[in-house]
Every structure is written in structure tokens, then in C-alpha cells.
N, C-alpha and C positions, 0 to 999 in steps of 0.2 A: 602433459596437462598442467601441469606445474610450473612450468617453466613457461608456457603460455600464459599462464596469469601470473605471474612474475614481471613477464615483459609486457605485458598489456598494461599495468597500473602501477610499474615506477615512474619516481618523477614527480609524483604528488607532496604539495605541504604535509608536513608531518602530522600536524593535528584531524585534519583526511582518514587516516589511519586510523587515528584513535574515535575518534566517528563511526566509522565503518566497525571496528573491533565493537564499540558497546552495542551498536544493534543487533550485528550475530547474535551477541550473549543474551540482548533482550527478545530477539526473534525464536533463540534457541526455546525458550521459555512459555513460546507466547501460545498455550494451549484452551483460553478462554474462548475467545472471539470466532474461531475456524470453527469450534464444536458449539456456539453459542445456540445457535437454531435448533441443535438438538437437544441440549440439555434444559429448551422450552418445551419442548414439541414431546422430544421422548423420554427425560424424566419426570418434568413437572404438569406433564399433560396438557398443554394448551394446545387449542385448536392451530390453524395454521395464521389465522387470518389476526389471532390474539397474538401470536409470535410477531408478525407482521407488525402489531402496533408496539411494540417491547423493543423492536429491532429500530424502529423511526426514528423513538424514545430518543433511544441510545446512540444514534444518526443524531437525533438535533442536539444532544451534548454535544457531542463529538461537534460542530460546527461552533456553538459557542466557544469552546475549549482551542478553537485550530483560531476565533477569533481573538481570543483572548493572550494567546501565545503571542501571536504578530503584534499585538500593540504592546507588550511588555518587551518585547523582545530589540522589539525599535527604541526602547528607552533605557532600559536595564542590562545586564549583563548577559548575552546568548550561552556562555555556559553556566551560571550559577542557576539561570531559569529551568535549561534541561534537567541539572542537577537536580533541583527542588521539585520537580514535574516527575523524574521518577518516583522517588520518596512517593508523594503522593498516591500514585502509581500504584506502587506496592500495599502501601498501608491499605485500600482502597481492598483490592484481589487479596490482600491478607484476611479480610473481614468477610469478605465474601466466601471463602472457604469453608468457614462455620456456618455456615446460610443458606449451605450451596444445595442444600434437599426443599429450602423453602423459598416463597417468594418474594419473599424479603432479601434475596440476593442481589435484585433490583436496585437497591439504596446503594449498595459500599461500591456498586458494578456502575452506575452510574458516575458516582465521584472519582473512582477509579479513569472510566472514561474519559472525565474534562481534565483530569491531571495527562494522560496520556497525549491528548490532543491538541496540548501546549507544545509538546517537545518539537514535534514535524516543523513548523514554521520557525523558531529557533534554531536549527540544524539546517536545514534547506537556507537559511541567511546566512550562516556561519559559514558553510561550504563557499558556498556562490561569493562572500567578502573577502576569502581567504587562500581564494585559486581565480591563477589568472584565466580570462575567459577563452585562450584553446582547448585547455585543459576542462574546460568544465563540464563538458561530456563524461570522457574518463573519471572525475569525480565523482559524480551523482551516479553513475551507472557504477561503482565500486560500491557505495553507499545500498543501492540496491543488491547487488549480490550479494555481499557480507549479511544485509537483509536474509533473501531467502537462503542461504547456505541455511542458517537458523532456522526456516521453516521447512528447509527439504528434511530434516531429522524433526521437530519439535511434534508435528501432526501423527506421527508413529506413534510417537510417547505419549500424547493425547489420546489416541484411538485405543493404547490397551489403557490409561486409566478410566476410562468413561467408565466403563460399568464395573470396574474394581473398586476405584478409588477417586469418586468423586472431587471431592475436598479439596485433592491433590493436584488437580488440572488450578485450581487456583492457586493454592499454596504455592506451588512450581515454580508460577508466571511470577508472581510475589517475588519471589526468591532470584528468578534470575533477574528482574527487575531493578533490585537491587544491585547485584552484582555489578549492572552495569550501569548504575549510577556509582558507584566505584572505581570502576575504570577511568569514568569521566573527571570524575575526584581528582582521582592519582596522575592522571596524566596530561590535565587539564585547567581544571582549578583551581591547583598550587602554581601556576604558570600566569596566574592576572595579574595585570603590570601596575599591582598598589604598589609595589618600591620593582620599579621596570630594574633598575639596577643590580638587585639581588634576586631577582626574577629570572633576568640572564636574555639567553638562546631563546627559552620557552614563552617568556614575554612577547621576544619579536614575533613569534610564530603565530601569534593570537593578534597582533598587527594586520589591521584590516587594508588591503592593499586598493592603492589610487583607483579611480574610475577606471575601466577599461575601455569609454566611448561615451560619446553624448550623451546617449540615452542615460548613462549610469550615473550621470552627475545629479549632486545632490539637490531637492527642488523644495520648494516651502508648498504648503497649501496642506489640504486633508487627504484621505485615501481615494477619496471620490472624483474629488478633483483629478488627483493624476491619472486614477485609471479613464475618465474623460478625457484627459489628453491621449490617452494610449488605449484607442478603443481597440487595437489590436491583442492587448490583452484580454479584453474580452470576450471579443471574438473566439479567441482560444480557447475561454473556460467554457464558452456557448459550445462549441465546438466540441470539444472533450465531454460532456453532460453525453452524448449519446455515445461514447465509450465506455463511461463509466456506468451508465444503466447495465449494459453488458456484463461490465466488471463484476458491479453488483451482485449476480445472479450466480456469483462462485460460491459463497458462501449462504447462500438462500435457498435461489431454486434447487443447486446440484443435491445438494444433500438431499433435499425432499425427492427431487426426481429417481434419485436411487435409493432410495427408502420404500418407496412404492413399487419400485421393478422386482427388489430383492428384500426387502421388508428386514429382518433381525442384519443381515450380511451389507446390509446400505450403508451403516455409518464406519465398516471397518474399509470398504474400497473409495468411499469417501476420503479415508484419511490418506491410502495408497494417491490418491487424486491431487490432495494440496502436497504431499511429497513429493511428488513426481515434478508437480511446479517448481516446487525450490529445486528439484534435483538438473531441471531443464535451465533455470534462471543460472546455476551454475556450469554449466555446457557452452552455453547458446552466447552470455553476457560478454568473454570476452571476444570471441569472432566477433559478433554484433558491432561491439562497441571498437574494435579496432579497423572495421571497413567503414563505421558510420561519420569514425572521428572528422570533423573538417567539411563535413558535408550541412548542407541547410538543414535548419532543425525541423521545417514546415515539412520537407520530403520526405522526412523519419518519421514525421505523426503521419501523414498522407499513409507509410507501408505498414506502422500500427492498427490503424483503423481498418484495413487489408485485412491482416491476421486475426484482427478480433472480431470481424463479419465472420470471417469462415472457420475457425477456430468454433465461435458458439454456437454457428448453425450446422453444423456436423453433430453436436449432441443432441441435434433432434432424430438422428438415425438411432440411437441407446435402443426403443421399444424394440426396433427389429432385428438389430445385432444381440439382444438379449435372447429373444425366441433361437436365433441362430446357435447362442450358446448352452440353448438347454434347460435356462435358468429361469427360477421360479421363486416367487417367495420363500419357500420351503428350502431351498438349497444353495450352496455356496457356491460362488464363485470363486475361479482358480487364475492364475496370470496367463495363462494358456488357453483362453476363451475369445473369443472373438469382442465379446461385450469389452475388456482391458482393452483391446488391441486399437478401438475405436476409442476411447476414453482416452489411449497415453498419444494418439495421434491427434484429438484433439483440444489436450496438454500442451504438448509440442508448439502446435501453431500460435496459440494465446498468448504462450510466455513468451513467443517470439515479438505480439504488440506488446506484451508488458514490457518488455527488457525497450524498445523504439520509443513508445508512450513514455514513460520514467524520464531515459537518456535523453530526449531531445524536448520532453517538455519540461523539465526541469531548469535545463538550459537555454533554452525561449524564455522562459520566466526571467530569467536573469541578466539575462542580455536587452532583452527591454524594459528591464525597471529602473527606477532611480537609488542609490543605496541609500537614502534616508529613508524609504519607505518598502526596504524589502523585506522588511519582518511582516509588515500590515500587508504586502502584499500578497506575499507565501500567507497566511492566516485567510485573507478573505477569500483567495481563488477557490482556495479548498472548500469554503463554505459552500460557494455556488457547487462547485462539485457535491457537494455533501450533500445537499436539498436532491441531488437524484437519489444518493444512497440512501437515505432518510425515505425519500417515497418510495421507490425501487420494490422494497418486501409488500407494501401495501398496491401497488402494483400488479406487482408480479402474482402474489397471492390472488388477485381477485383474476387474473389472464390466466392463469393454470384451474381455476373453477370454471374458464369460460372454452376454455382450449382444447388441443390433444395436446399430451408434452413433445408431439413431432411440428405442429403448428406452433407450439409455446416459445420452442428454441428457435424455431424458422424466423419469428418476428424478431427476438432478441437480435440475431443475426443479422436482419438489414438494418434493424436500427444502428448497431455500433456500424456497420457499413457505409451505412448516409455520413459518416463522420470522413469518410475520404473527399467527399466533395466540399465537404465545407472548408477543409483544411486547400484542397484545390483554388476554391476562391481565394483565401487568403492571399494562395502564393500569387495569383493574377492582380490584385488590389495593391500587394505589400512589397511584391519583387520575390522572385526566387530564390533569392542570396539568402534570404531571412530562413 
């Protein structure tokens, strides 16, 4: 296993590495957001439909903050911006920790928010300026794993604080927040080419390397402009919008859904759920990413949108593998139940479109943007995306009042499935090679 991800992701710029290293450390940490719906819902008592609008809330930061990154990020330094976006980060989840019984948690979780959702389009530019484009698969898909490796353990660690030690689920994220704005420091920041000559090795490495194709050459005008010349970009975010509704519904619907099959025992197989993701994004990422390498990025979203039709609409089977298992609100769940057995199969399938989705659209993004506008690029796409995630809970909240949750998940299902054919056109429109 080891020596498969050894030889799956040598070869990369150095600075790749130290990327990948600070998100483990900040994913390792990151026990706010996974448990967010519950610590609305089941400690500060809000309806579902009030979660739903707290969750949008925090969806539309989070879109200003992914916009606000890209356009600083195009003008300023892409590491000293990460660097000061943790900080923020932290301080942010540091204040919320004191808060975290009331609902004025809202305010520091907020600012929290728009510091965090700077760093993505900063990082996602830095990679994409800093690896030549064969390699840029293998990047971004290391960038993701090193990801969840930190969440296949962080949602454990969440799942026993919740009802111990509140506070701590922030405090945590705080703390490793930092850390790895640290890392980035140390291995990073002391390496910006203000005297390139005492800088060294480390300077060159932060050396944004040439175009690697027309598309990539630099272009004047606004963001708007170029993504109008590159409606294939758009295309893609349109495109991905009925993925990420899907997506959405991991940390929204699931929780509630298994809150209601198993009521006190929901949020602790909840946590087994987002671990199991990281623990599958670590399995699955580098097979994945070493068959996928070289191949058109359009036909890696096309098998994403595959796995994430069927992957979500399999958890609309939960009501009757639950009866199968015995289980009842009143009673716990074991890993030896048929109710797990269906839940880690349809794990399995999902992180198999997350680990496709990531890898190849990361790499799409990058291969058709121009690099004077890949900070605002990375920033805006997210945004479009983010307006599902932002409606998604208000959504989805008001389809599960109207639903069964065997119908609720059936729809999720074809929606992220519709996303195969869109992605289908493209390649007919764009060429297959893309």
C-alpha cells in the first residue's frame, strides 16, 4: 500500500508536497462543518428548515470568501494569502468555541468561513502554475487525498466530542488550523523570491512555470470576459451544479436521514460514514488516479457523475436495510448489520466520483484557463457551484417534508446522473481529447 502511493505521486514539485502536507493537518482538525447540521439541529434545537437557512447563510460566505481569494490571489502573493486565510481561520473557530452552546456561534463561524474560503482558489492556482500540465492530475488528486487521509480520522474525533466536549470540536479545528498555517510558513513563505538569490532552490520552486498551451497564455480583459470566450468553462460549472446538489446532501440530508431511522445512534454512524469516505479516498485515489492519468478529463467527469447517480440513490434503500437490521430508534447499531453494509457500499461508490470529479475537474479548470486569471477563475467557478450548496439545505429540507427518504434519495440520484449527459455533450461539442 505504501509503496503504491510512493510510486503513484513521485515526481511532483516540491512545493505539491508541502500543500498536500498542510491540508491533512487542516483536514485532520476539521470537525466543525461535518457535525455542523447537528450541533444546529441537535444541540441548539433548531427546526430543520432554520438549519437550512444557517447552512445557506454560511454557503453564501463561503462564495463571497472563494470570490474574494481569486481576485487577491491574482494580484498578491498565493502563499502569504493562504498563510493569512488560516490565521483568520483559526482565530475565527477559536472564538466560536466559547459560543459554541449559543447562538452567537453564528458570528466568529461565519468570519471563520470567509477566511477559509480564500485559501481553495489560492492553492488550486498555485498547484495548476507550479506543475507541468501531465502531471496535473497526479497533483490535484494528491492534494485531495492528503485532504481526506485528515478526514478519514478527524470525524471519529468529532463524533466522540460532540456530546463530551463541545467547545473542543472548535477549539481542535483552531488548533490544527494553525498548525498548518505553519507548515506553510516554514516551508513556504521563507522561500519568496524578495532577495531570489538568498532564497536559493526554494525561490525557484515557487517559479511559476511557462504556459503549457494556448489556452494558458496570458490574456487582458475582466473575468467575464474570458469566461465568455471559454463558455466551455461554463459549461462545466453548469454541468457539475447537478453533482454537487448530490454532494451537498453528505453533510445535510445524511445526517438527518440517519437521525430519524436511529435517532440518539444517528450522529455516531454518521461519523463511521464521513470516515469511511476519507478512508475509501485513501484506497480508491491512487488506483484511480494512476489508470485515469493521460486520459481526457471530460471522460473522468462523464464516470464521476456515474458513481455519484448511483452511489446517492442506493441510500434511498437505508428505511428497508434498517428494518432488515433490526434497528429502531431505541437501539444501536453494530458494523455487522446489513443497515453498515449498504451505507459503506454506498461510500464506496461516491468517493469513487469524488476522487474523478476532484482529479479531472481540477485539471479541466486548468488546462483551459488563461494564468493571469486563474486565481479569479478557481474563485468564481466555486461560486456557481456554491449557489447549489447554499440552496441545496433549503431545498433538500423542504423535498424530505414533501418525500419518503426512499423517494428523497431516488431524486438526488438522477439529478447528479443527468450530469453524465451534460458532460456527454461537451465531449460531442468540445472533442474527446478534452
Amino acid at each position: 500500500m505504501i509503496t503504491e502511493l510512493i510510486h503513484a505521486y513521485r515526481g511532483l514539485p516540491a512545493p505539491i508536497y508541502v500543500i498536500s502536507l498542510a491540508r491533512c493537518i487542516s483536514a485532520l482538525g476539521a470537525f466543525v462543518y461535518p457535525f455542523l447540521t447537528l450541533t444546529l439541529t441537535a444541540r441548539l434545537q433548531l427546526s430543520e428548515a432554520e438549519a437550512g437557512l444557517v447552512l445557506s447563510g454560511v454557503g453564501g460566505v463561503s462564495l463571497l470568501g472563494s470570490s474574494l481569494g481569486g481576485w487577491l490571489s491574482d494580484r498578491y502573493s498565493k502563499v502569504t494569502l493562504m498563510i493569512g486565510a488560516q490565521l483568520g481561520a483559526a482565530l475565527g473557530l477559536g472564538v466560536a468555541g466559547f459560543v459554541s452552546d449559543s447562538l452567537w456561534l453564528i458570528v466568529p463561524l461565519l468570519l471563520s468561513t470567509l477566511s477559509v474560503s480564500c485559501i481553495r482558489p489560492a492553492s488550486s492556482a498555485l498547484i495548476a502554475e507550479l506543475t507541468p500540465g501531465p502531471l496535473r492530475t497526479r497533483a490535484f488528486s494528491l492534494g485531495h487525498l492528503a485532504t481526506n487521509l485528515g478526514f478519514s480520522i478527524g470525524p471519529l474525533i468529532a463524533a466522540y466530542l460532540f456530546e463530551r466536549a463541545p467547545a473542543w470540536i472548535f477549539w481542535g479545528d483552531a488548533l490544527t488550523t494553525l498548525a498548518a498555517a505553519g507548515v506553510v510558513w516554514w516551508k513556504l513563505a521563507r522561500a519568496l523570491p524578495h532577495d531570489a538569490e538568498a532564497a536559493g532552490a526554494r525561490a525557484a520552486a515557487l517559479k511559476p512555470l511557462p504556459p503549457q498551451s494556448a489556452l494558458e497564455e496570458a490574456v487582458e480583459g475582466s473575468i467575464w470576459e474570458v469566461l465568455w470566450e471559454r463558455p466551455q468553462l461554463m459549461c462545466y460549472a453548469l454541468a457539475s451544479l447537478l453533482m454537487t446538489f448530490g454532494y451537498a446532501q453528505v453533510t445535510f440530508s445524511l445526517p438527518i436521514t440517519l437521525t430519524q431511522l436511529l435517532g440518539p445512534s444517528g450522529p455516531e454512524l454518521f461519523g463511521l460514514v464521513m470516515s469511511a469516505n476519507g478512508l475509501f479516498v485513501l484506497l480508491l485515489t491512487p488506483l484511480i488516479t494512476r489508470r485515469a492519468e493521460g486520459r481526457p478529463h471530460l471522460s473522468g467527469l462523464q464516470r464521476a457523475a456515474l458513481c455519484f447517480g448511483l452511489g446517492f440513490g442506493v441510500i434511498g434503500l437505508t428505511p428497508l436495510f434498517t428494518e432488515l437490521s433490526g434497528l429502531s430508534q431505541s437501539s444501536a447499531w453494530t458494523l455487522s448489520s446489513p443497515l453498515v453494509a449498504l451505507l459503506m457500499l454506498s461510500v464506496a461508490i461516491w468517493t469513487a466520483g469524488e476522487i474523478y470529479s476532484v482529479n479531472h475537474g481540477s485539471a479541466f479548470v486548468a488546462q483551459e484557463s488563461p494564468a493571469s486569471h486563474r486565481g479569479r477563475i478557481n474563485g468564481v467557478l466555486p461560486v456557481i457551484l456554491g449557489l447549489t450548496r447554499s440552496l441545496a439545505p433549503i431545498i433538500s429540507g423542504a423535498l424530505m417534508g414533501l418525500l419518503s427518504l426512499a423517494s428523497f434519495w431516488l431524486v438526488i440520484g438522477l439529478s447528479a446522473l443527468s450530469a453524465f449527459f451534460a458532460f456527454s455533450l461537451m465531449r460531442l461539442k468540445w472533442g474527446s481529447a478534452r
